[in-house]
Biotite code that builds the C-alpha atoms (Angstrom):
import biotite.structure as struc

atoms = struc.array([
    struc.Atom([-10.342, 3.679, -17.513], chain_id="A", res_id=1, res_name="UNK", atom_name="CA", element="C"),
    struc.Atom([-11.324, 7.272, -19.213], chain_id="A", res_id=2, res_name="UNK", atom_name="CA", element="C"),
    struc.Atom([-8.625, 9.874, -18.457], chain_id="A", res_id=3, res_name="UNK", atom_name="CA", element="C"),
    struc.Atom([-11.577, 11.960, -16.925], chain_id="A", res_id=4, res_name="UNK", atom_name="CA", element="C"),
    struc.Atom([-12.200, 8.933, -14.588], chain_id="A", res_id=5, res_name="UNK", atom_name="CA", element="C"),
    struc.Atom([-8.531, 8.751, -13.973], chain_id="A", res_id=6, res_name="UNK", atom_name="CA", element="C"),
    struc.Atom([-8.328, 12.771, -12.986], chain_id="A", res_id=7, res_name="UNK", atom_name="CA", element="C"),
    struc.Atom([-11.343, 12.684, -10.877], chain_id="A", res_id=8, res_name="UNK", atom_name="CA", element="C"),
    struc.Atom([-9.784, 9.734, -8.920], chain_id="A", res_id=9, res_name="UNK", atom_name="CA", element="C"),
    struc.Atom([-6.258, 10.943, -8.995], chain_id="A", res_id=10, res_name="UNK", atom_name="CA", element="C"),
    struc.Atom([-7.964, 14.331, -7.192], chain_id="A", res_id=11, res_name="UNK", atom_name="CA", element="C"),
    struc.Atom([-9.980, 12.567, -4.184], chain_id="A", res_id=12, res_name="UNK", atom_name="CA", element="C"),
    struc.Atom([-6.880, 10.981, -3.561], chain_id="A", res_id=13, res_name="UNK", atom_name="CA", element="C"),
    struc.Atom([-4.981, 14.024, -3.272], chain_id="A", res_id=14, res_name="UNK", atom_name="CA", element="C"),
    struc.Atom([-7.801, 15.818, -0.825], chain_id="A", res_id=15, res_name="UNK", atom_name="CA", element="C"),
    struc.Atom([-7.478, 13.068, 1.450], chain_id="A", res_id=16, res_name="UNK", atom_name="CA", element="C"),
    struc.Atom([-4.036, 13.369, 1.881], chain_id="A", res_id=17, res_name="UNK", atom_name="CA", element="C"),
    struc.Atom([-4.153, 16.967, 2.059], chain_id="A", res_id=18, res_name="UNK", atom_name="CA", element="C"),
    struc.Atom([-6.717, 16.948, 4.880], chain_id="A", res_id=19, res_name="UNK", atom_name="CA", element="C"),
    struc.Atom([-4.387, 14.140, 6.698], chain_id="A", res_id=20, res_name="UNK", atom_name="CA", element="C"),
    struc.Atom([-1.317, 16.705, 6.740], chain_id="A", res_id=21, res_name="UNK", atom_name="CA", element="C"),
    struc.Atom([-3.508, 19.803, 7.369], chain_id="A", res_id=22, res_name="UNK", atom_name="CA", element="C"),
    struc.Atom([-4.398, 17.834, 10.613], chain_id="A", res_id=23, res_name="UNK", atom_name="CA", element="C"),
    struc.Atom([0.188, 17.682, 10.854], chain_id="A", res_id=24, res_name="UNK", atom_name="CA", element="C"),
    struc.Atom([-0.349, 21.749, 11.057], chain_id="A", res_id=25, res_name="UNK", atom_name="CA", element="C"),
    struc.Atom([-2.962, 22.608, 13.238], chain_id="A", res_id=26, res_name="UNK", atom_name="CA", element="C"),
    struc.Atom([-2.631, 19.895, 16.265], chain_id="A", res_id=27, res_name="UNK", atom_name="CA", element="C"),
    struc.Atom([1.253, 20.458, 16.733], chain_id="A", res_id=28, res_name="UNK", atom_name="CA", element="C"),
    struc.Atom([0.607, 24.591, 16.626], chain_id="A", res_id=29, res_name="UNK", atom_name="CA", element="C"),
    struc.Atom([-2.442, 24.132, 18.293], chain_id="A", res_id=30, res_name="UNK", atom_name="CA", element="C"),
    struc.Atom([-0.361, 22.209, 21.106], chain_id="A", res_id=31, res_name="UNK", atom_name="CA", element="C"),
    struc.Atom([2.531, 24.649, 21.164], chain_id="A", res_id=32, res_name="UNK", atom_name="CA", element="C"),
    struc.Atom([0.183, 27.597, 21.522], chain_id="A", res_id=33, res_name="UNK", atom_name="CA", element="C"),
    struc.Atom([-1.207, 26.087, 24.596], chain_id="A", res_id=34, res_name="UNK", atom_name="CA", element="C"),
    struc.Atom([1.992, 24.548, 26.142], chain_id="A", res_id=35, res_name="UNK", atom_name="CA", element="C"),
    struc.Atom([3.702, 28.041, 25.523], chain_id="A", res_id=36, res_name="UNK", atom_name="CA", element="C"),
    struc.Atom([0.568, 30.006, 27.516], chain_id="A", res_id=37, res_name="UNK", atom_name="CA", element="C"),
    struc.Atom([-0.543, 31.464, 23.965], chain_id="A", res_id=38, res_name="UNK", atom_name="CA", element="C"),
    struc.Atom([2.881, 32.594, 23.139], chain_id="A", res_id=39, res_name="UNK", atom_name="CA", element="C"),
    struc.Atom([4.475, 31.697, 20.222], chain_id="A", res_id=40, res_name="UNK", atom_name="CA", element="C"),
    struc.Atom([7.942, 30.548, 19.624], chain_id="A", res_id=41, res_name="UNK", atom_name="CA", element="C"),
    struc.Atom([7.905, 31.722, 15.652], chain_id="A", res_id=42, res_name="UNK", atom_name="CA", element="C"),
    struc.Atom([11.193, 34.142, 15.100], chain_id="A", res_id=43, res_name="UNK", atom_name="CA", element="C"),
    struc.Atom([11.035, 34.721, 18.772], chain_id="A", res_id=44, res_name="UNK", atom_name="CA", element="C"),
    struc.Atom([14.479, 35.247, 20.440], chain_id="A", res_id=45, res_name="UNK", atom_name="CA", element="C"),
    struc.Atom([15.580, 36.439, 23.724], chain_id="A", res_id=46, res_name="UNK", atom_name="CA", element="C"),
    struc.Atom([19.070, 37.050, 25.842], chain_id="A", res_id=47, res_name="UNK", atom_name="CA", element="C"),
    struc.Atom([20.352, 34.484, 28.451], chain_id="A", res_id=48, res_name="UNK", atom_name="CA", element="C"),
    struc.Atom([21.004, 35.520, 31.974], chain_id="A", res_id=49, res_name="UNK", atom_name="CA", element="C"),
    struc.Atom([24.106, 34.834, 33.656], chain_id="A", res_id=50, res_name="UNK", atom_name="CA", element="C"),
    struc.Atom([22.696, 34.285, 36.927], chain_id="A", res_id=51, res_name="UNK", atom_name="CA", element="C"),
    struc.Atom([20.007, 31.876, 36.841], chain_id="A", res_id=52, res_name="UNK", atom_name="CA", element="C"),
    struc.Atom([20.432, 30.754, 33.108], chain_id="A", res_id=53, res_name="UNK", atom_name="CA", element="C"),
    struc.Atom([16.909, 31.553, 32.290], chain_id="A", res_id=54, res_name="UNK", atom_name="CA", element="C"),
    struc.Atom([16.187, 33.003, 29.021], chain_id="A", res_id=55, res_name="UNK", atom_name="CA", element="C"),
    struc.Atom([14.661, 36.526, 28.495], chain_id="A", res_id=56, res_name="UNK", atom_name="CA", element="C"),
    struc.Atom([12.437, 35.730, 25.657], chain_id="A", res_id=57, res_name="UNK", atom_name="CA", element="C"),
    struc.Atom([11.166, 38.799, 23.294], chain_id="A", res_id=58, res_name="UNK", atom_name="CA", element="C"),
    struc.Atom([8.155, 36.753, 22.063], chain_id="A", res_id=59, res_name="UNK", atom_name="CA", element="C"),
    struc.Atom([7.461, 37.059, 18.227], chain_id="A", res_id=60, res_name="UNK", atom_name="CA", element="C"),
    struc.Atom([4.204, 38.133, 17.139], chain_id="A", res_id=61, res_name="UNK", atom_name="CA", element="C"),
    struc.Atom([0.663, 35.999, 17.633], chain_id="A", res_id=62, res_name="UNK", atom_name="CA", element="C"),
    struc.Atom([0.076, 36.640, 14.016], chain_id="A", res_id=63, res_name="UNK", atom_name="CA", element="C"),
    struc.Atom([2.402, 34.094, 12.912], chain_id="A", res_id=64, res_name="UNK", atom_name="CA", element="C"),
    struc.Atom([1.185, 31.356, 14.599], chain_id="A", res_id=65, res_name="UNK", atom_name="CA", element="C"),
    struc.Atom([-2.503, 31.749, 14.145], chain_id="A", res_id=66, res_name="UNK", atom_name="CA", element="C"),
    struc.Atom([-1.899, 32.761, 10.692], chain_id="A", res_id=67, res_name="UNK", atom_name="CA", element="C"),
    struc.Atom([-0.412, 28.960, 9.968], chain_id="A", res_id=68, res_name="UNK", atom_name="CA", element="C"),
    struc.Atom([-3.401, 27.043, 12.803], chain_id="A", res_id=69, res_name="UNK", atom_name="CA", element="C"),
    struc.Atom([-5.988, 29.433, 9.914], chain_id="A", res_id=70, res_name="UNK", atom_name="CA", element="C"),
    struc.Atom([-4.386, 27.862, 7.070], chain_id="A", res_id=71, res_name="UNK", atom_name="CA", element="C"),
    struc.Atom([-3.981, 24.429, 7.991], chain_id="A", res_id=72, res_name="UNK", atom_name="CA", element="C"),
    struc.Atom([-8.217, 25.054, 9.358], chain_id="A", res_id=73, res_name="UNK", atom_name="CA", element="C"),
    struc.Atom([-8.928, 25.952, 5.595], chain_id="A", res_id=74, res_name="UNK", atom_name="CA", element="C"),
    struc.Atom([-7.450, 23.181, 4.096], chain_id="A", res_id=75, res_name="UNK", atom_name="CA", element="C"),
    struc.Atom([-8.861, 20.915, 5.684], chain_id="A", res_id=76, res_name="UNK", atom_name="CA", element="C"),
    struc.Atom([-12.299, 22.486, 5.469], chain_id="A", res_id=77, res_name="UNK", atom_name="CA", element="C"),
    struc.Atom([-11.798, 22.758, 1.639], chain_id="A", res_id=78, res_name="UNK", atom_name="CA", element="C"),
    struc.Atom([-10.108, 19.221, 1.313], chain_id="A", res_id=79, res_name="UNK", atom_name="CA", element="C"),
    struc.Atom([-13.493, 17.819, 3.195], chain_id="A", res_id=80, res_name="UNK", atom_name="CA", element="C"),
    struc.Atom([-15.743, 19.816, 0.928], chain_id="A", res_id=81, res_name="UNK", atom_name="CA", element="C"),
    struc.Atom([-14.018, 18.621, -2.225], chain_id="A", res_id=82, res_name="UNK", atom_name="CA", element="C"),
    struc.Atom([-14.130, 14.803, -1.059], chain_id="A", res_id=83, res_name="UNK", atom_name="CA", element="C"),
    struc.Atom([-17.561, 14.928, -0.487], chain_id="A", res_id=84, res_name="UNK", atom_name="CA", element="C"),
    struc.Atom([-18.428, 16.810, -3.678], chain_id="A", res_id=85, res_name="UNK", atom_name="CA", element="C"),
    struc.Atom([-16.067, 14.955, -6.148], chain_id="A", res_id=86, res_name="UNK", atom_name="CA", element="C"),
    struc.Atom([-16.983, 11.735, -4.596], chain_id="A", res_id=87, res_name="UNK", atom_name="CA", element="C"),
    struc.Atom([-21.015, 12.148, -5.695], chain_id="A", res_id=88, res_name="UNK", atom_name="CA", element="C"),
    struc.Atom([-20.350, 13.110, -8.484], chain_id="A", res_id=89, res_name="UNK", atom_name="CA", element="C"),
    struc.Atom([-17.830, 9.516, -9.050], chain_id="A", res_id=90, res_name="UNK", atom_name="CA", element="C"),
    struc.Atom([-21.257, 7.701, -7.228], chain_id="A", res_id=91, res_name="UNK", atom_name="CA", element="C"),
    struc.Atom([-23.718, 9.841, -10.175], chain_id="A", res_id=92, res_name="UNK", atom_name="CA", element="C"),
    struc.Atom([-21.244, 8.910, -12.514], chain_id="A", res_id=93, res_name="UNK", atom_name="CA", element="C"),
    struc.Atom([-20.731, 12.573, -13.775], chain_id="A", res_id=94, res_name="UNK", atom_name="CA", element="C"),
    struc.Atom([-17.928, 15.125, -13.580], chain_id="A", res_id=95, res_name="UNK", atom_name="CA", element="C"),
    struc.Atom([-17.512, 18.849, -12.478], chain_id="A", res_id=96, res_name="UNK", atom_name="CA", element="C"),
    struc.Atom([-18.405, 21.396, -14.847], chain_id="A", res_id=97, res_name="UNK", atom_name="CA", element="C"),
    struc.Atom([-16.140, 24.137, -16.869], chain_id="A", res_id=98, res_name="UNK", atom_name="CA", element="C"),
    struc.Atom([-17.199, 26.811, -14.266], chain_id="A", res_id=99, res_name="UNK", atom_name="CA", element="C"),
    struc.Atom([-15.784, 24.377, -11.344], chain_id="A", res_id=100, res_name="UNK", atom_name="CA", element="C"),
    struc.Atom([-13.047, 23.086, -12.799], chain_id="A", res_id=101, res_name="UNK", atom_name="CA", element="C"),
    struc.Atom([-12.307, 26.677, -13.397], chain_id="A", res_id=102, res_name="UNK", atom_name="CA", element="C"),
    struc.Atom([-13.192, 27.456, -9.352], chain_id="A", res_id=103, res_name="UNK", atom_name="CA", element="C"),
    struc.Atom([-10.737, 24.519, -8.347], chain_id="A", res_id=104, res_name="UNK", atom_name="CA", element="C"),
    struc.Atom([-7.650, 26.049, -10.464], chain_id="A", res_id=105, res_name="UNK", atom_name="CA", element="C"),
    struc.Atom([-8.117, 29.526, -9.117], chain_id="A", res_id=106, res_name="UNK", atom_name="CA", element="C"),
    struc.Atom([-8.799, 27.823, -5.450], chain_id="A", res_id=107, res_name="UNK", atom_name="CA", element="C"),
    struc.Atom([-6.144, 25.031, -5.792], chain_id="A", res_id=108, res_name="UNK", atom_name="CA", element="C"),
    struc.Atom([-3.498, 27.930, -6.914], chain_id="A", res_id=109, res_name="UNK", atom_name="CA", element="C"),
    struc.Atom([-4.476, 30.285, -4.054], chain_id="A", res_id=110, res_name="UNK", atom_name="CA", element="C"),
    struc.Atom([-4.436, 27.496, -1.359], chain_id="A", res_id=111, res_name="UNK", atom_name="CA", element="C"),
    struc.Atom([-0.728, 26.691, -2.578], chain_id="A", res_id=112, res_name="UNK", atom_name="CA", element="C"),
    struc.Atom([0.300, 30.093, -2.214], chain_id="A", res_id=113, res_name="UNK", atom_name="CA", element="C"),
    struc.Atom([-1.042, 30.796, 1.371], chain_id="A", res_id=114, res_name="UNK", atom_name="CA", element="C"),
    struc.Atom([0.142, 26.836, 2.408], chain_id="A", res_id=115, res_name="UNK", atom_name="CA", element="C"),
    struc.Atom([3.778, 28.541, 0.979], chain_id="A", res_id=116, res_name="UNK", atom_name="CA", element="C"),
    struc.Atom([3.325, 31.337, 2.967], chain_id="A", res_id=117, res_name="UNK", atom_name="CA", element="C"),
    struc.Atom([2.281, 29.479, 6.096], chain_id="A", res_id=118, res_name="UNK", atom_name="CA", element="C"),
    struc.Atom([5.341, 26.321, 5.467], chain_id="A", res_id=119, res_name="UNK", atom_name="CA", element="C"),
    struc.Atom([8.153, 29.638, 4.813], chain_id="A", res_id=120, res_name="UNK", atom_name="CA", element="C"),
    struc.Atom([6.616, 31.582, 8.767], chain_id="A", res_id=121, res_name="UNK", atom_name="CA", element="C"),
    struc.Atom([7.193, 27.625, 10.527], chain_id="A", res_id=122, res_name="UNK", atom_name="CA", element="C"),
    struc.Atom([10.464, 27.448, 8.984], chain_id="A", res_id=123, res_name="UNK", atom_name="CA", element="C"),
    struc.Atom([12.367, 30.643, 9.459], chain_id="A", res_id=124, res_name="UNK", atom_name="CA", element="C"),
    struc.Atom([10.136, 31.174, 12.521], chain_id="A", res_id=125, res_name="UNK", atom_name="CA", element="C"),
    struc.Atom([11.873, 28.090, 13.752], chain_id="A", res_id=126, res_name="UNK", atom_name="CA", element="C"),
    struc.Atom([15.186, 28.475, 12.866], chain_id="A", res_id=127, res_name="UNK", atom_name="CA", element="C"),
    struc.Atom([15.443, 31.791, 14.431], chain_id="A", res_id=128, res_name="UNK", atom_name="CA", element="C"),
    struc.Atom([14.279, 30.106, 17.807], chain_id="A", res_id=129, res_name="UNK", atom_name="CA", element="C"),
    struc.Atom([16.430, 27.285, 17.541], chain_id="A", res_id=130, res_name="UNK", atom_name="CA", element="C"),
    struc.Atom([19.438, 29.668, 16.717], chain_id="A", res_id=131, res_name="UNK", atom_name="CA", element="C"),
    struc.Atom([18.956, 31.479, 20.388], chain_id="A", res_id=132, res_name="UNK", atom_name="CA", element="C"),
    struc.Atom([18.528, 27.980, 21.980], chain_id="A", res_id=133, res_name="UNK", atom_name="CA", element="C"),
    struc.Atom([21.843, 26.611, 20.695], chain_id="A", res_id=134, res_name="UNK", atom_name="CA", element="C"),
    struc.Atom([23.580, 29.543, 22.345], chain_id="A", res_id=135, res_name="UNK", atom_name="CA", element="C"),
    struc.Atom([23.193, 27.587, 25.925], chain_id="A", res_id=136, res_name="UNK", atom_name="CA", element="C"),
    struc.Atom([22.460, 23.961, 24.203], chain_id="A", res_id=137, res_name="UNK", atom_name="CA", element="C"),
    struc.Atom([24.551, 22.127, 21.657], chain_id="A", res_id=138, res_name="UNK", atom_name="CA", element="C"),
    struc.Atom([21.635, 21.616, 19.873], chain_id="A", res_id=139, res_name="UNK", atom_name="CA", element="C"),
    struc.Atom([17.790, 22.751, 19.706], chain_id="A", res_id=140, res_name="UNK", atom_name="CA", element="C"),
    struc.Atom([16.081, 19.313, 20.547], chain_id="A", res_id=141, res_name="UNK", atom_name="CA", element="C"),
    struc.Atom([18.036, 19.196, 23.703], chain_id="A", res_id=142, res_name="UNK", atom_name="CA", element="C"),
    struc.Atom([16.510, 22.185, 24.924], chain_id="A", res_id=143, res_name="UNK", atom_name="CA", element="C"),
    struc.Atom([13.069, 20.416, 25.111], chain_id="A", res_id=144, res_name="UNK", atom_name="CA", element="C"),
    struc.Atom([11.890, 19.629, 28.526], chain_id="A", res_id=145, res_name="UNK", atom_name="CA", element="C"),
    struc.Atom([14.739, 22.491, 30.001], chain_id="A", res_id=146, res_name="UNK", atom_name="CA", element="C"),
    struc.Atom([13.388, 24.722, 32.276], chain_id="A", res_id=147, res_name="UNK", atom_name="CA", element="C"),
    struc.Atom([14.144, 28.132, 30.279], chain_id="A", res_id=148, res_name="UNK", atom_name="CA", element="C"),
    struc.Atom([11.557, 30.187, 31.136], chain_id="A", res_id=149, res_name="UNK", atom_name="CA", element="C"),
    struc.Atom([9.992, 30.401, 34.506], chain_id="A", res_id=150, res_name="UNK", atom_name="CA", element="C"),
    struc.Atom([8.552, 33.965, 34.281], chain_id="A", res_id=151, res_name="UNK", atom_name="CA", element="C"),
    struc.Atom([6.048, 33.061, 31.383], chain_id="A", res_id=152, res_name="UNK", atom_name="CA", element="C"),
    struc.Atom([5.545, 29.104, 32.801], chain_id="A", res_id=153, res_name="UNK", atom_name="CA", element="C"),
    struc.Atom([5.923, 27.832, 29.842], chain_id="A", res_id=154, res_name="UNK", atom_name="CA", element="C"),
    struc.Atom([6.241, 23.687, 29.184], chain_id="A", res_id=155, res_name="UNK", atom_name="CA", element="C"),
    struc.Atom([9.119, 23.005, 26.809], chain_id="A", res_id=156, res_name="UNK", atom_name="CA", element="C"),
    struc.Atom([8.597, 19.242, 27.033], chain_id="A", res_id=157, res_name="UNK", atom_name="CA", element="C"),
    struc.Atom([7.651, 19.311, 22.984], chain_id="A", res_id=158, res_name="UNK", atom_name="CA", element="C"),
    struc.Atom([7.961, 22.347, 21.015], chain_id="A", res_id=159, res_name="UNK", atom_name="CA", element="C"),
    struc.Atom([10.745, 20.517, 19.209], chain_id="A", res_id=160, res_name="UNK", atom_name="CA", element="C"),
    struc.Atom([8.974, 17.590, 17.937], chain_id="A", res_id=161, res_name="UNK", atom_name="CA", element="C"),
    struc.Atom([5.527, 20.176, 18.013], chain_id="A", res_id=162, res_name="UNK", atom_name="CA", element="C"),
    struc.Atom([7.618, 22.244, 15.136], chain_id="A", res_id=163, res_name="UNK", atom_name="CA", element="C"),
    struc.Atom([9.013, 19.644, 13.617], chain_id="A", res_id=164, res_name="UNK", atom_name="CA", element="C"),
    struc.Atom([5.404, 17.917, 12.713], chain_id="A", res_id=165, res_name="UNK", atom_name="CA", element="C"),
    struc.Atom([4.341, 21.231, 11.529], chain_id="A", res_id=166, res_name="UNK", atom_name="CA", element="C"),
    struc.Atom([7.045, 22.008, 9.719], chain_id="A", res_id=167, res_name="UNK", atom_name="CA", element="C"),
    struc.Atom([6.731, 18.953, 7.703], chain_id="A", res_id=168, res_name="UNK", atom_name="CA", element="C"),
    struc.Atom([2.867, 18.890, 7.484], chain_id="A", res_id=169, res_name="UNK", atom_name="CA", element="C"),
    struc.Atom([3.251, 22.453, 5.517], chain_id="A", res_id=170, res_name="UNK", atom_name="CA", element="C"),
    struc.Atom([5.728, 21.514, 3.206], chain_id="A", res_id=171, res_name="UNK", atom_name="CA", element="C"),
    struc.Atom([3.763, 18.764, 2.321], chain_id="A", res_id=172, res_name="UNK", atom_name="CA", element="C"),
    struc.Atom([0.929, 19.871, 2.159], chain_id="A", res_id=173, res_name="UNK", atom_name="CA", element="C"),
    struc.Atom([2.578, 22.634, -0.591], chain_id="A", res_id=174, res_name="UNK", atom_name="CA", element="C"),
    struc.Atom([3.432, 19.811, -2.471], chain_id="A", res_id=175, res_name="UNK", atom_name="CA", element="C"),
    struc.Atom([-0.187, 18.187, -2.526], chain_id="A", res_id=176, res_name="UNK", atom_name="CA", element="C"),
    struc.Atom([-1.541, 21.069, -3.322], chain_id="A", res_id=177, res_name="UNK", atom_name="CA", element="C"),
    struc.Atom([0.616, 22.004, -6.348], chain_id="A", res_id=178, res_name="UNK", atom_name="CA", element="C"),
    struc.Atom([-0.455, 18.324, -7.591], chain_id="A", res_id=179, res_name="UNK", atom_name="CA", element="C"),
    struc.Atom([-4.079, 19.109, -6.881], chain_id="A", res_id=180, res_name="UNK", atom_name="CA", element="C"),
    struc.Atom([-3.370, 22.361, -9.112], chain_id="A", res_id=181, res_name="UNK", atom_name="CA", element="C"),
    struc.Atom([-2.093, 20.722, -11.902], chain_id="A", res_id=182, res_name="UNK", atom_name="CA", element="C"),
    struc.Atom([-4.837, 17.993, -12.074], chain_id="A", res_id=183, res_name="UNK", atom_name="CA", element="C"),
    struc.Atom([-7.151, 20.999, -12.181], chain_id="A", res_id=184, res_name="UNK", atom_name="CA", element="C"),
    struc.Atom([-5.285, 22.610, -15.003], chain_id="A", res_id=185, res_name="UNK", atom_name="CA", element="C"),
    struc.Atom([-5.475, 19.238, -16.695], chain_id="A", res_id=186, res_name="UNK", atom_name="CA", element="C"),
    struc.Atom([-9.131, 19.037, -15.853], chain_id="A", res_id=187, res_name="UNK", atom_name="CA", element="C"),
    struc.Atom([-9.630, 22.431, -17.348], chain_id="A", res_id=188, res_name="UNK", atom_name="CA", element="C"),
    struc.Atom([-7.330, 22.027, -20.635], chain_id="A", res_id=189, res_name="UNK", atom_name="CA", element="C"),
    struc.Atom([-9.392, 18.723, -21.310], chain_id="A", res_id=190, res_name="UNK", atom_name="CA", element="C"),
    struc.Atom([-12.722, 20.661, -21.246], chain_id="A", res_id=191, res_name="UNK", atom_name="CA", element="C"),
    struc.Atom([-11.079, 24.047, -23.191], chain_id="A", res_id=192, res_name="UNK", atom_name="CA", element="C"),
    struc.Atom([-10.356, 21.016, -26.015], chain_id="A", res_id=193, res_name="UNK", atom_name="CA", element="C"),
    struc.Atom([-13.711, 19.634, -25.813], chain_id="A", res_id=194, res_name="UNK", atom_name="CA", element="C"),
    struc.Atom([-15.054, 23.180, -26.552], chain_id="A", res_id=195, res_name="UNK", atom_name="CA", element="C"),
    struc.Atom([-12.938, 23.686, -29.135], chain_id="A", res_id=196, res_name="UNK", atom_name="CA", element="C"),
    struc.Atom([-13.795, 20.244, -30.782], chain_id="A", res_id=197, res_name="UNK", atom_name="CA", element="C"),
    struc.Atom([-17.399, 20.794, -30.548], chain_id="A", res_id=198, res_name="UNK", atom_name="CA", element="C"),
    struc.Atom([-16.816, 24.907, -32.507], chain_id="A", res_id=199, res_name="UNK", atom_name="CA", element="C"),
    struc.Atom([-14.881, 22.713, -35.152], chain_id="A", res_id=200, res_name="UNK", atom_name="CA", element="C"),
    struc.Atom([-17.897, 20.302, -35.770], chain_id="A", res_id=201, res_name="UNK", atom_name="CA", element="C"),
    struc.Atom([-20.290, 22.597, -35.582], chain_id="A", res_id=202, res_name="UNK", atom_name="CA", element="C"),
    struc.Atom([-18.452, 24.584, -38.157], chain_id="A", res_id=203, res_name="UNK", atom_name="CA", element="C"),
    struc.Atom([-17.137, 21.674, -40.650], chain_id="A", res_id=204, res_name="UNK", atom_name="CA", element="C"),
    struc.Atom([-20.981, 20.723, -39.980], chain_id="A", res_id=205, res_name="UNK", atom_name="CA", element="C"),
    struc.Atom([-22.548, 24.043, -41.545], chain_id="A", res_id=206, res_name="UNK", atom_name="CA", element="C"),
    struc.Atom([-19.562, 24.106, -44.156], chain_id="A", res_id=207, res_name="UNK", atom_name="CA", element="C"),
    struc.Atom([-20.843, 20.721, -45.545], chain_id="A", res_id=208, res_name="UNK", atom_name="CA", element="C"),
    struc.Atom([-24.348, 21.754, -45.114], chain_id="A", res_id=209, res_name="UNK", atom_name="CA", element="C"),
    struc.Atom([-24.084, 25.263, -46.997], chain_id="A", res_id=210, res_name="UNK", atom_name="CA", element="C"),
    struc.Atom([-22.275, 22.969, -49.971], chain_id="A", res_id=211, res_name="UNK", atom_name="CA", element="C"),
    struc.Atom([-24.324, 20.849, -50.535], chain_id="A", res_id=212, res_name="UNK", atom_name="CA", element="C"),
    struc.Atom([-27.268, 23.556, -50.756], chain_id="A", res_id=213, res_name="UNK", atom_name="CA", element="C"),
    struc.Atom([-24.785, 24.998, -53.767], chain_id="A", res_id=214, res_name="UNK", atom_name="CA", element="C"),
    struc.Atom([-24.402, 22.351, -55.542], chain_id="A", res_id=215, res_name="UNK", atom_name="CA", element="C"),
    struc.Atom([-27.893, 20.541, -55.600], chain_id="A", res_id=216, res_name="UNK", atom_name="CA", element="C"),
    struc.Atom([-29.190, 21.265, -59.024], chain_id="A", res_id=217, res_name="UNK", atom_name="CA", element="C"),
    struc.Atom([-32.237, 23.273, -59.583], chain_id="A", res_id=218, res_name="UNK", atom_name="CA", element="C"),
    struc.Atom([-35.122, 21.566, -60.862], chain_id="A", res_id=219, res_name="UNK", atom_name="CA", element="C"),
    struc.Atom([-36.969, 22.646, -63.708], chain_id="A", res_id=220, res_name="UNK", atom_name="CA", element="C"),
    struc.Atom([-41.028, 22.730, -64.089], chain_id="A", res_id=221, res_name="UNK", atom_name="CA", element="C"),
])
């Protein structure tokens, strides 16, 4: 099999599994967002009362949540567009052009980035939650299902497993997408050779040419 045929494979592969774990990001914080009333539990903390043992919460901002539910929305968008348009071209039996495999470097880069950005908010965001839940609980899974915070209703029954899913469907998804980035880079390198192969023709092609025009005799009448 041709190394292009290999690449072009090797990248539909990678979109579907990239639009299976952006599906791990937005369901879990789509879920927590509702169970939580629109809250959101990212680098949120809060101060335990003595007296009923319900938990103050100063809620961290919206913008971290819907910042990861918009990335995980635009990878899989982008991961369906790419199947769809690298899989005609497989059933044409072409491949992308220079200008696209340029597009899906700059794109594939970008995409890692924010998915970085998104995987680092779950994370921390996380951690800084769990940290104020193991001040009552010995551990933050065993404050799921607790009744912690009747003023805002919230249901607690499975932010941990929620966070969890997300956490891991961002990290992985980084790592997809910095294969999908390299495959592009490889794409692009094979086609910046190609170019250069075809200048180096063309030019050993007029060298030849513009020698043999020297040294054809001229004929005499």
């Amino acid at each position: 099999m041709a190394f292009t045929n290999v690449l072009l494979i090797s990248q539909v592969a990678g979109y579907v599994v990239a639009s299976i774990l952006s599906l791990c990001i937005i369901v879990p914080m789509s879920l927590h967002q509702d169970e939580f009333k629109g809250h959101c539990l990212l680098f949120s903390t809060g101060v335990w009362q003595e007296t009923d043992g319900q938990l103050v919460v100063s809620w961290g901002s919206q913008i971290y949540c819907n910042y990861t539910i918009f990335v995980g929305l635009i990878l899989l968008i982008t991961s369906l567009v790419q199947i769809y348009r690298l899989s005609m071209l497989m059933y044409h039996g072409e491949d992308s052009s220079f200008l696209s495999a340029f597009v899906d470097v700059v794109s594939s880069i970008f995409l890692a980035t924010v998915t970085l950005i998104a995987a680092t908010f779950i994370t921390l965001g996380f951690m800084t939650w769990c940290q104020c839940m193991s001040k009552r609980f010995p551990s933050c899974d065993l404050a799921a299902g607790n009744d912690i915070d009747k003023n805002d209703g919230i249901n607690t029954s499975g932010f941990y497993i929620e966070l969890g899913v997300a956490q891991f469907g961002a990290w992985s998804s980084l790592s997809i997408w910095v294969g999908l980035s390299v495959f592009a880079v490889l794409k692009l390198l094979k086609y910046h050779q190609l170019e250069n192969m075809k200048v180096s023709m063309f030019r050993e092609r007029q060298r030849l040419i513009e020698g043999a025009g020297i040294s054809q005799p001229y004929e005499i009448n």
